[in-house]
N, C-alpha and C positions, 0 to 999 in steps of 0.2 A: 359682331357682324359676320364677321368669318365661320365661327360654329353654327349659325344661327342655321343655315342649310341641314345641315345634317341632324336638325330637333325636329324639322318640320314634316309634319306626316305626309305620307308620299299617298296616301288618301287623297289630300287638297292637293295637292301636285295632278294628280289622276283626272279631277273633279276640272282642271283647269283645259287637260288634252282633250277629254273628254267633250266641252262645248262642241260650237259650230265654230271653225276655226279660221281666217285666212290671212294670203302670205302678199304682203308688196313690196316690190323690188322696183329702186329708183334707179337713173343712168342720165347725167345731167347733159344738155350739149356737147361739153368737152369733154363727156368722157365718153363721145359713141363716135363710130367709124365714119359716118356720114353727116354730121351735126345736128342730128334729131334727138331731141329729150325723149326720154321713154318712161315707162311706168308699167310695171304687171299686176296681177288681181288674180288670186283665187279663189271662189266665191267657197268655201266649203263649207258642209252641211247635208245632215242625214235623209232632210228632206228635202231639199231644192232641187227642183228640174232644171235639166241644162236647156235654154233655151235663150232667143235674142229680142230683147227690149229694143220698142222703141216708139219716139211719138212723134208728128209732125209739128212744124212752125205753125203758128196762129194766131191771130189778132180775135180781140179778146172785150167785147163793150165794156162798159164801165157797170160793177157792179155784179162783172162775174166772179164765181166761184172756186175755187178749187177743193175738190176733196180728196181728205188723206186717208189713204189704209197705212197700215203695219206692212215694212214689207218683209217680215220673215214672217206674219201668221197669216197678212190679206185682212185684217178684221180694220173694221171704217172705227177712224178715231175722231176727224171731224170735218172743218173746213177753212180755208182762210180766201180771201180775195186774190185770184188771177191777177197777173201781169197782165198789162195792155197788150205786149208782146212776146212771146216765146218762140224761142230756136228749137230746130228740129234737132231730137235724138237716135242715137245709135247706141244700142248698149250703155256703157260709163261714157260715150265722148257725145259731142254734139256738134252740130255743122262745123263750126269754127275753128274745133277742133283739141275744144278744152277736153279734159278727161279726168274723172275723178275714181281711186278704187279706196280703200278699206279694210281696216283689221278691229274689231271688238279686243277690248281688252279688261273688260270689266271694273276694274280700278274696285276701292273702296264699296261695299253694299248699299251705306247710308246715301251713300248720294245716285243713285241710281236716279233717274231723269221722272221730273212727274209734269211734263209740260206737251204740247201738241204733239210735235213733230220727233219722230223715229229718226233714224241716223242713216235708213237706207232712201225716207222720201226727200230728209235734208239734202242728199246728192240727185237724186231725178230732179227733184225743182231746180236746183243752184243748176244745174246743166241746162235748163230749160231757160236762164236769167241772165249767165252770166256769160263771156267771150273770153276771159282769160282767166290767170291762176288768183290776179290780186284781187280781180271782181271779185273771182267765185268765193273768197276768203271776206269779202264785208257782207255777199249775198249770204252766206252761210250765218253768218254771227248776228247778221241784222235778223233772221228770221226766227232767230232762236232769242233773242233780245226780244222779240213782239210777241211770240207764241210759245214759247220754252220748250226745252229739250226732253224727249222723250226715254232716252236709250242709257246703255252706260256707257263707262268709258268707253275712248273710240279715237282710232288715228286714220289721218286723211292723207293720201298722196293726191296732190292737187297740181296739173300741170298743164299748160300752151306748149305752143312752139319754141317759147324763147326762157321760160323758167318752171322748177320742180319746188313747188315747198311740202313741210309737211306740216299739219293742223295736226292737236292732240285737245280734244277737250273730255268732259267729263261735271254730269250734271249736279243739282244744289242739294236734291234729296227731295223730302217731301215737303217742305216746307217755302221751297222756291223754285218756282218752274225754270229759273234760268240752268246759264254752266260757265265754267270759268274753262280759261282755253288758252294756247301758248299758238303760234304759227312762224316757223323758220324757213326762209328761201335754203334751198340746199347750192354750195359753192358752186359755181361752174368748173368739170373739170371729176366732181366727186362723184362717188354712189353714195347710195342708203339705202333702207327700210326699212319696212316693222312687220311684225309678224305676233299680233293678240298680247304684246305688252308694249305698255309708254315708252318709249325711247328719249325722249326732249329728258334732260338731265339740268343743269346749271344753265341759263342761256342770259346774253348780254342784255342788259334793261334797257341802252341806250342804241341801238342799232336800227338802221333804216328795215335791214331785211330781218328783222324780228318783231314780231308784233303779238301783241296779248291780252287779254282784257282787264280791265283797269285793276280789280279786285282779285286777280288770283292768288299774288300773295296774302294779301290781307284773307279772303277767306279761307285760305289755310291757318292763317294762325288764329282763326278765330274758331274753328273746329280741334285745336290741338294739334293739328298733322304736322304742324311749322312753327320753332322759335328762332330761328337763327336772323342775323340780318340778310337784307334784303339783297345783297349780291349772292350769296349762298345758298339762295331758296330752288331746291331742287323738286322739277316739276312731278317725274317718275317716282320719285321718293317720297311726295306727299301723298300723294292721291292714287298712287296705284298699288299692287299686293307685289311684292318683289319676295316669292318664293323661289321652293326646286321648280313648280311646273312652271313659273313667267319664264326663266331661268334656259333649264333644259330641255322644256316643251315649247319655247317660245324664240326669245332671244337665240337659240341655238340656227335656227333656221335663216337670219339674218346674218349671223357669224358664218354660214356655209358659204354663203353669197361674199362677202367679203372675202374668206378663206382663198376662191375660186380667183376673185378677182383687182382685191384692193393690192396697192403697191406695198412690196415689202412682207403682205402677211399679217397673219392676226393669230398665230400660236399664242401670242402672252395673255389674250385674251381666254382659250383653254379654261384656267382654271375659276374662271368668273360664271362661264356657263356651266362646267360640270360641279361646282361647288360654291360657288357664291364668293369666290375669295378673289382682292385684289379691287381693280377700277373696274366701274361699268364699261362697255364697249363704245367709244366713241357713236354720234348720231352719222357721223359719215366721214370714207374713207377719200383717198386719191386714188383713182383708179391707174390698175396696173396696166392696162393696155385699154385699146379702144373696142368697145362693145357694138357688136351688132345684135338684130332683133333675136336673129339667130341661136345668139348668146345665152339674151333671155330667155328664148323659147324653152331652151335645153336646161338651163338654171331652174324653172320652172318644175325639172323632170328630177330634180337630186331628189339621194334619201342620205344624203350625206355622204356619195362614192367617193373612197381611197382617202377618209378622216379616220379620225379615231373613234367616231360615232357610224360607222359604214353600217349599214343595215341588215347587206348580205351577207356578212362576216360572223356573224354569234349564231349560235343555235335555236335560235327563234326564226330565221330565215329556211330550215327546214331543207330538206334534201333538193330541193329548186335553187336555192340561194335567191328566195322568195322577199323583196326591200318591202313588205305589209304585214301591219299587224294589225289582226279582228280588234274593235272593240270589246270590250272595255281595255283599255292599255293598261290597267294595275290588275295584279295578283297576288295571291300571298302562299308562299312555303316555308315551312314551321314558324308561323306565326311572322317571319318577316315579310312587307312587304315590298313589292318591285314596281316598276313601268318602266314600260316601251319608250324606245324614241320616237319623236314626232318629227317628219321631213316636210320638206316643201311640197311636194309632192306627195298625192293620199288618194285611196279610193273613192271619199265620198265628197269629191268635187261636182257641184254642179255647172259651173262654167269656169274657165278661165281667159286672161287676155295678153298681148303684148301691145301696147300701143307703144306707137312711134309718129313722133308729132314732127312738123319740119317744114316752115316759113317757106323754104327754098322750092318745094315742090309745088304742081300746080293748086289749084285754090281747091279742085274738086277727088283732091288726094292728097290734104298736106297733113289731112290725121289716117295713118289707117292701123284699125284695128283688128288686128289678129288673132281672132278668137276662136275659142276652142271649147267641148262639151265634154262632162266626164272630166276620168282622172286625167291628169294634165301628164303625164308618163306615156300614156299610149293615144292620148289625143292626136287627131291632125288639126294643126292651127289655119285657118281661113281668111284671106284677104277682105275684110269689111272696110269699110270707106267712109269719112266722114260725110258724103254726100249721098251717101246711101238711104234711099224712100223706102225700100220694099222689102222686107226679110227675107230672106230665102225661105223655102216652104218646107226644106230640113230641118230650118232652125227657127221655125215661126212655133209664136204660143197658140197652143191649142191642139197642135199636132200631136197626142200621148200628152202621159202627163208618167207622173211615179207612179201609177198604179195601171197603167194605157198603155203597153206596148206598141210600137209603134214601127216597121218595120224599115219607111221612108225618113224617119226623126233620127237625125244623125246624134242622139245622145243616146239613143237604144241600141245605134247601130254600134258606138263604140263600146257600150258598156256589154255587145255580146263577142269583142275582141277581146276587152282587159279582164273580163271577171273567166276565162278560157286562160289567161296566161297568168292567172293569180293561183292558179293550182299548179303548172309546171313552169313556172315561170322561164326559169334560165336556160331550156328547149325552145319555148315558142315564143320567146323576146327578141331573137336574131330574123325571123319571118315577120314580125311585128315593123321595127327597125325599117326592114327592107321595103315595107310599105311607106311606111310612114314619110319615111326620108324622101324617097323617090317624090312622094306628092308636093311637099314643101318646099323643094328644090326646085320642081317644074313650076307651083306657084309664086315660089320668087324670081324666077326669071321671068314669068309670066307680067309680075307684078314692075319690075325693073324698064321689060318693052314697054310696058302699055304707058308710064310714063314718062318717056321719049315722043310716043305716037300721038299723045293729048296733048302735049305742051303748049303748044297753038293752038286747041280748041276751042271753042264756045265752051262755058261753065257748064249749059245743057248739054251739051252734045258729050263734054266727057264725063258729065254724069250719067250718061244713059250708057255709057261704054262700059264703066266701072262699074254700076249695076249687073252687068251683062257676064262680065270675066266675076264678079263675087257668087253671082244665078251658077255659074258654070260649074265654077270649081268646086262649089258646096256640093252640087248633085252630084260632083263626081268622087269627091272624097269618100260623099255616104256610100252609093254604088261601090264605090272600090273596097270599105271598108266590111260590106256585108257580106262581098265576096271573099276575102279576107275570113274573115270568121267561118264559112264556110270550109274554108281551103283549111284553117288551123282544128276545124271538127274535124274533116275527112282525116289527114295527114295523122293528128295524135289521140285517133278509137281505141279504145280499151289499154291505154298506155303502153303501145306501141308509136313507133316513129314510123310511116313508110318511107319507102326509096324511091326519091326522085331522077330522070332522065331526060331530059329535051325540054325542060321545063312542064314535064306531064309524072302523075304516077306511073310508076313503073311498072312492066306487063312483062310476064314472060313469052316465049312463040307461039302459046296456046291462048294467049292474051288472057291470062292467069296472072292475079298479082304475085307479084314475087314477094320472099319473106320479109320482115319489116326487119328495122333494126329493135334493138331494145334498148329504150334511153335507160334505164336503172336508174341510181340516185347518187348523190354526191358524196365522195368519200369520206368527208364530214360526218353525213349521216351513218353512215356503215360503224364508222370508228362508237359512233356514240350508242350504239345497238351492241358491238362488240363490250365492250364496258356495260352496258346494262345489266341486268340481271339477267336477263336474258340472253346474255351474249353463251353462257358456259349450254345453254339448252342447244343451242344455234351452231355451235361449236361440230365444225366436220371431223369426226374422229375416224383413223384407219378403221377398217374391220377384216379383221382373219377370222377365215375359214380352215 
């Protein structure tokens, strides 16, 4: 097992960073500042517009239908019978203030899913049906039990107010529309997550908070994947690919998170992610301090800073100390080949979120979600609400699309902030920052008054408020951030930096701009041009006359 890493072509490694990929991060009651369970989502994907789902409640005669599209192509797969009743949605959460996000993780080819239902309509409907995490876990399995599973593997953060678990299932193949599936409550008190490989490893047979369907072990050992007995049947080991890239494209970006925050540390961990050797990484740690949303938000933003996987630190970060790297992430020089690290954080984010779920709060804000468009590194995260009717009209579908520019759609607007600081990055990251922060700050306190202010309200009344402060802040975010992209055009023309004074460019008495500075590049870079071949050409030699 321990060599096995090192035979495996970094090809298939490649081929796994390569997907559509995303990242969730758990944080149970006891382990957040305020006793709210949280969960984050990054939806990532070369195609997906950033934009905000959502559907209203609705009663339903007998006899209605529902119809499914695919949701990563849109194409109608088919239909099943409506609930009599369905909850209004927000994004992944719904009134109640359940929330579900998501990681593909492909698992085995043979069983890739040949039944109705996809793995992104499994979570719209289950939100649409279910009020907590233990519903949403019988709604999700009963529907794939009547209609079979579409997708491949796939893990679930499924969480309420009061508990996190996580769902791993993974379909029959062609031959059986169903899927076999594990689901563990996470401890109070712990973090987790996953990030596009199985995590669920050994788990207890006999436990209230673990639940599974009846045949997983048996149809593992009936595919070959599993002979051992039935205490030792490891879920991730059967049915999933435990390569370099599940490894150190995958599992590395859960181990950051941990890194950051579990009690004690996870160095021994090291050498499982950068070489396969040793124990898998536990499903979840004790958390070292109490988390805020905050926490996540900025978790959300790693590329592995001050690990031994740091992004900015190798010469692939480029005279910027640039945390991105172009696709394709493998290459080959004389014949051997490489890949890139994969971080939590990446360019081709379509959305991401931090929910924070919390009993304690009033009814018409006791989930809100904090969602954000684009790369989740220079996003501003936005106060959504679980009572929230009306998308904002920044982040409403329809508005631009991936091919529609769109000037008022706050995913255009960021992605003309991030793809400006993806060429000098560690220049226009500190003006980025100073946006960014400023808004998040104002909308958390914003967020903090307002529920003081509604505590006593009518349900209507502080949902029309909360509506009102999400309308606000969104518009202002986009406005501030297009202004912003402006301000980082004007300020870094033709790779030049200007000089700032009074918070305006600088003029001289003639009201002439004064010289700029010259950012140049990072000594890094120089050193590795000196050593080039080109260093001896470049080389300033005396000249006597």
């Amino acid at each position: 097992m321990k060599k096995l890493f090192f035979t495996i072509l970094l090809a298939a490694a490649a081929a796994t960073y390569q997907a559509d990929a995303c990242t969730s991060l758990i944080a149970t009651r006891g382990a957040s500042a305020d006793g709210s369970t949280m969960i984050t989502y990054a939806a990532d994907s070369h195609t997906l517009y950033g934009e905000l789902y959502s559907q209203p409640a609705g009663d339903h005669p007998a006899g209605s239908m529902r119809k499914i599209h695919d949701w990563d192509t849109g194409l109608y797969r088919g239909e099943i019978p409506e609930a009599p009743h369905t909850y209004a949605t927000i994004g992944n959460m719904n009134e109640h203030a359940l929330t579900i996000a998501e990681s593909t993780w492909g698992g085995r080819p043979e069983l890739e899913g040949s039944g109705l239902i996809d793995y992104g309509s499994l979570i719209y409907i289950t939100l649409q049906r279910a009020r907590t995490a233990r519903e949403a876990i019988k709604v999700m399995t009963d529907l794939i039990d009547e209609y079979g599973y579409a997708s491949e593997g796939e893990s679930f953060s499924i969480a309420d107010p009061e508990e996190v678990w996580i769902m791993e299932l993974i379909g029959k193949g062609k031959t059986d529309k169903g899927a076999v599936w594990v689901a563990r409550r996470v401890p109070d008190g712990y973090i987790s997550g996953h990030a596009n490989h199985a995590r669920i490893h050994k788990f207890p047979l006999k436990d209230k908070e673990t639940i599974y369907s009846p045949d997983v072990i048996d149809f593992a050992r009936s595919q070959g994947y599993f002979s051992g007995k039935d205490k030792d049947f490891d879920f991730s080991k059967a049915y999933a690919i435990t390569d370099a890239g599940a490894l150190r494209g995958c599992d590395a970006r859960v181990w950051s998170y941990y890194n950051r925050f579990a009690e004690g540390g996870v160095d021994d961990y090291l050498p499982w992610i950068l070489r396969g050797e040793g124990e898998p990484m536990p499903l979840w740690f004790k958390a070292g301090k109490k988390l805020s949303a905050d926490d996540l938000k900025w978790m959300m933003r790693d590329h592995f800073e001050d690990t031994p996987l740091d992004m900015t630190k190798d010469i692939g970060a480029g005279p910027f100390d640039v945390p991105y790297r172009w696709r394709p992430m493998s290459f080959t020089v004389d014949s051997v080949e490489y890949s890139q690290e994969r971080a939590i954080a990446t360019q081709q984010t379509g959305f991401s979120f931090v929910s924070s779920m919390n009993a304690g709060r009033p009814d018409a804000m006791k989930g809100i979600l904090w969602f954000g468009v684009d790369d989740a590194n220079t996003c501003v995260y936005v106060p959504v609400f679980n009572s929230t009717a009306k998308v904002p009209h920044q982040l409403a579908p329809g508005n631009g699309d991936m091919y529609t520019l769109s000037w008022d759609a706050m995913f255009w607007v960021n992605n003309y902030v991030a793809n400006q600081a993806y060429n000098r990055y560690s220049q226009m990251i500190p003006d980025i920052r100073r946006v960014q922060s400023g808004l998040e700050e104002a909308m958390g306190k914003a967020v903090t008054d307002e529920q003081a202010r509604i505590a006593s309200m009518p349900y209507a009344q502080a949902q029309a408020d909360l509506q009102k402060l999400t309308d606000n802040w969104t518009a202002k975010a986009t406005a501030d951030y297009k202004a912003l992209g402006d301000y980082l055009f004007v300020k870094y023309l033709d790779g030049n930096i200007k000089k700032e004074k009074d918070g305006k460019f600088e003029r001289n008495e003639a009201g002439q701009p004064v010289q700029p500075t010259f950012g140049g590049y990072n000594q890094r870079y120089y050193e590795s041009i000196a050593k080039s071949p080109a260093g001896d050409r470049l080389k300033v030699v005396p000249v006597k006359f």
